[in-house]
N, C-alpha and C positions, 0 to 999 in steps of 0.2 A: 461550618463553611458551606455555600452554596456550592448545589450540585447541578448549575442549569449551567448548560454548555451552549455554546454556536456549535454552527457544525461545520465554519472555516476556521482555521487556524491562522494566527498573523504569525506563528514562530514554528521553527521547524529544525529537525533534526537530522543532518546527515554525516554518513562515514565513508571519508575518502582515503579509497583503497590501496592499499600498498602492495599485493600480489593478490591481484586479479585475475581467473583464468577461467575455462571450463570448468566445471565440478561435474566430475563424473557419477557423485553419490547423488546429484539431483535430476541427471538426464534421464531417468528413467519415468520420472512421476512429471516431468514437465514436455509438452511437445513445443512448445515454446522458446527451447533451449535447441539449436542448432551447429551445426559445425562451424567453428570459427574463421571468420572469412581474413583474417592475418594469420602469420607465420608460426608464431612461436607466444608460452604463455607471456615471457617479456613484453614481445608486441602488442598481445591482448591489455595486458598491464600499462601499457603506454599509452596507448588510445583510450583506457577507461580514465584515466589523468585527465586527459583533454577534456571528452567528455563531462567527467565530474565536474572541473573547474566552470566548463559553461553554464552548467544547470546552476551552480552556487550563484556566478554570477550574473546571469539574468534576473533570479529569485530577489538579489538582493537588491540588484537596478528597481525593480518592482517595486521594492519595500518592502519585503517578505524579510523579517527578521531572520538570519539564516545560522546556525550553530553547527558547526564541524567539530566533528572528533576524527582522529586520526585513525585506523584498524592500528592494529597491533602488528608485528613483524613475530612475536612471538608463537603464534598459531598457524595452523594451515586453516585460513580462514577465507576460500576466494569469492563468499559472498557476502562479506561484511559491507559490502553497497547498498543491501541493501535491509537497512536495520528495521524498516515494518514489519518485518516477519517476525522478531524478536521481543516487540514492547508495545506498548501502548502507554499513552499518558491522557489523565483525564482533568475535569477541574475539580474534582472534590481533592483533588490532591494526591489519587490514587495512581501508583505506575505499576502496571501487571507484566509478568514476565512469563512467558510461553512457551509450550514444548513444541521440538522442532525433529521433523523427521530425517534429517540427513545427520548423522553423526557431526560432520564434519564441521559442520552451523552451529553446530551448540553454543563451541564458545565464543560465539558473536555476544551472547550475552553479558553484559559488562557492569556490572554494579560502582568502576571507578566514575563510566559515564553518567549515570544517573546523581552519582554525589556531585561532580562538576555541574551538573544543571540546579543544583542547589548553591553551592559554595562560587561558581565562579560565574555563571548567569543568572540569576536570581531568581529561580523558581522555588515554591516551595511543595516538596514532598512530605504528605501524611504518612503515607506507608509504602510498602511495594511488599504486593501480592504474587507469588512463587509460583505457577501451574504445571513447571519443566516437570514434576512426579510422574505427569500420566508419558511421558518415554518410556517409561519401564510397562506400561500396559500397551504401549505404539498406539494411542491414543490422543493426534497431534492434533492442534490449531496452530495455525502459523499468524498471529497477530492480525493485523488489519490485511493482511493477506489475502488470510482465511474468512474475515469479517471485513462487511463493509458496514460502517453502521454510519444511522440515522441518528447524531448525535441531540438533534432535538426533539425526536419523536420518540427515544430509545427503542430501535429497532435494529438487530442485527441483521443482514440478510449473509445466509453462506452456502456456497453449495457446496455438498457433500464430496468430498476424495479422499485419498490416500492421507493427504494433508491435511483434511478437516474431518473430525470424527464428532459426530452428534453428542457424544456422554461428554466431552470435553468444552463442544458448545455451550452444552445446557450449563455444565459448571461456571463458565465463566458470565453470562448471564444474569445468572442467576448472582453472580458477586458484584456486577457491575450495574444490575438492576435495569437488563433489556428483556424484551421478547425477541426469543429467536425464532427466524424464518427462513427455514432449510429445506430446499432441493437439491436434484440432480442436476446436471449440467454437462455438456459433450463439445465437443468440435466437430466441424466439417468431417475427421474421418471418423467421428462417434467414439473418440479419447476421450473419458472425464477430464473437464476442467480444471487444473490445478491448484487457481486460486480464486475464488471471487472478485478478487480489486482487477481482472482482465478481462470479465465477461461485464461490468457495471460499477457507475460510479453514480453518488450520490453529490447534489448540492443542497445549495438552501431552500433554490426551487424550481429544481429538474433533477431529472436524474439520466443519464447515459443507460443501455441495455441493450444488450444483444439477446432477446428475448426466444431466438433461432436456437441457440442453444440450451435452452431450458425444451427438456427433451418430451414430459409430460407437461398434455394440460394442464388440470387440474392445478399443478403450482406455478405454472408459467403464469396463470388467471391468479390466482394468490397473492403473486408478487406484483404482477402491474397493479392487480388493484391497489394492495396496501402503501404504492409508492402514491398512485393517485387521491388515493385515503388522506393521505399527509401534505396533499397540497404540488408534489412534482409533478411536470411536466414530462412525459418520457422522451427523452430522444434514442429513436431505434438506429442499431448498427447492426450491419450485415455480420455471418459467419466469417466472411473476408475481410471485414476489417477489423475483425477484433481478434485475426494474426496478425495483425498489424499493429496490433495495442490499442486500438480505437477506443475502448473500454476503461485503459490505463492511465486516466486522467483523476484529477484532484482541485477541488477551489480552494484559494488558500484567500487570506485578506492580508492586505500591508499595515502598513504599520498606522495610515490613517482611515482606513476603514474602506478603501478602495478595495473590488471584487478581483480578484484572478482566477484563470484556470489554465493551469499549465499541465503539458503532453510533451513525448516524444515529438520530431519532428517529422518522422516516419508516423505517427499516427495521424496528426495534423493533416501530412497530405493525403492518406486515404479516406479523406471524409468528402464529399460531395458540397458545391455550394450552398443549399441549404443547408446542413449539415454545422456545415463552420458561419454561414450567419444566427443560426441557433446560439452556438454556444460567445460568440462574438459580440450578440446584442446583449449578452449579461453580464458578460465582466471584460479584463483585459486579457489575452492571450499570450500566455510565455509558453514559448516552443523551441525546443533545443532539441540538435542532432546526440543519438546515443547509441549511435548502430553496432558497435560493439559492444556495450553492453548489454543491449537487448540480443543480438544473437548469440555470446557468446553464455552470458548467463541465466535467460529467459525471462528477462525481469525488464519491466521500463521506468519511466520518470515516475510516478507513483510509487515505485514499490520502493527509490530511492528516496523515499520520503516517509520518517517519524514525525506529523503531527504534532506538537508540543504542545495541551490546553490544561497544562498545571498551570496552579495562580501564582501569582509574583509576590516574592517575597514570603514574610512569614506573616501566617494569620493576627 
């Protein structure tokens, strides 16, 4: 089976949450995650409803093939929103499954979803690769989270935190047949960064970067080169905007080969006129409000988003 991937995806995986709230087990490792600006978790739960439904439905107005799964009622599970942190899918067929630092996210993990992507959407899966072990060493990547990869150059880029641990890096990598490209990374009050998909985003040919927060030279110069190496363009984002999620963007393609890149609508308007004709003169722009879910969970429109680039059907 061929291993050459795009690096937009026309299909996509999301899970619409059925008790949505703060997660206290992840406030700690995310400054991104703020006091909830509604009442009660019900409330947060009801505004991520809305929320959710816009971003499916714009994706789909798009053409963005869009696959929902439901979270489970079963768990305490209030950040099944956002299932990038838990999986990846590739085109050789491969679905990798990742350890996750907050207890309480684990069982986001869901092997019924992966069979429904086979049996009731017609993807086909080769295997799926297990990495949850390294929890027992706190030895996390949190999926595409943790990695932002270069899916046709195979290049991982991640900076390094609590939630992304290099031996873990190098493991999956090395499975999935990338070079990894790890640094540090901070925010305006000199927090490491919690995840890569919020400092930088990669397309077919540009890439987003808040290059302010790569706190050494030495790999700040690393990474712009090797993005310029591969043919992107960088578009730079302030420390200020990428509280804002400015970073937290994705190109996906439709179902006819039309370019997208959708964002929060909170990131959208922190970008400056050139800025948003940048990213406007390359594709089409889907922007949806998610202001509860980004302050109450610290996550935005990217991280609600599983990538789907299994192939169709069976080999």
């Amino acid at each position: 089976m061929s291993t050459q991937e795009r690096q937009a995806a026309d299909a996509v995986l999301l899970v619409r949450p059925v008790a949505f709230h703060t997660n206290p087990e992840t406030a700690a490792s995310n400054a991104f995650q703020r006091a909830p600006g509604v009442a009660s978790p019900a409330a947060e739960q009801a505004a991520a409803e809305v929320e959710f439904a816009g971003l499916v439905g714009a994706l789909s107005e798009a053409g963005v093939e869009t696959i929902v799964a439901d979270d489970t009622p079963r768990e305490d599970t209030p950040d099944a929103v956002f299932p990038n942190n838990w999986v990846s899918f590739h085109a050789d067929g491969t679905v990798v499954l990742y350890p996750m630092m907050a207890e309480n996210r684990r069982a986001e993990r869901r092997m019924d979803i992966i069979r429904r992507l086979s049996r009731e959407w017609g993807f086909h899966v080769e295997r799926v690769v297990d990495l949850s072990g390294s929890e027992k060493e706190q030895k996390f990547l949190e999926a595409t989270g943790s990695m932002v990869l270069d899916r046709v150059n195979r290049v991982a880029y991640a900076c390094v935190s609590p939630r992304t641990h290099v031996d873990t890096l190098a493991a999956a990598c090395q499975l999935l047949g990338y070079e990894p490209l790890a640094f540090a990374a901070v925010d305006a009050d000199g927090v490491a960064v919690y995840h890569t998909n919020v400092l930088m985003s990669i397309g077919a040919d540009f890439a987003v970067l808040c290059e302010d927060a790569i706190s050494e030279a030495g790999q700040r110069e690393a990474v712009r080169t090797r993005l310029e190496d591969t043919g992107h363009e960088i578009l730079p984002i302030t420390l200020e905007q990428m509280s804002s999620f400015a970073g937290n963007v994705l190109e996906l393609a439709s179902r006819d080969g039309n370019r997208i890149i959708t964002m929060s609508a909170r990131a959208w308007a922190s970008l400056d006129e050139r800025q948003r004709g940048f990213l406007a003169s390359r594709a089409r722009i889907v922007s949806v409000p998610v202001g509860t879910i980004e302050t109450a969970g610290g996550g935005s429109v990217r991280c609600m988003i599983a990538e789907v680039h299994l192939p169709r059907g069976r080999p």
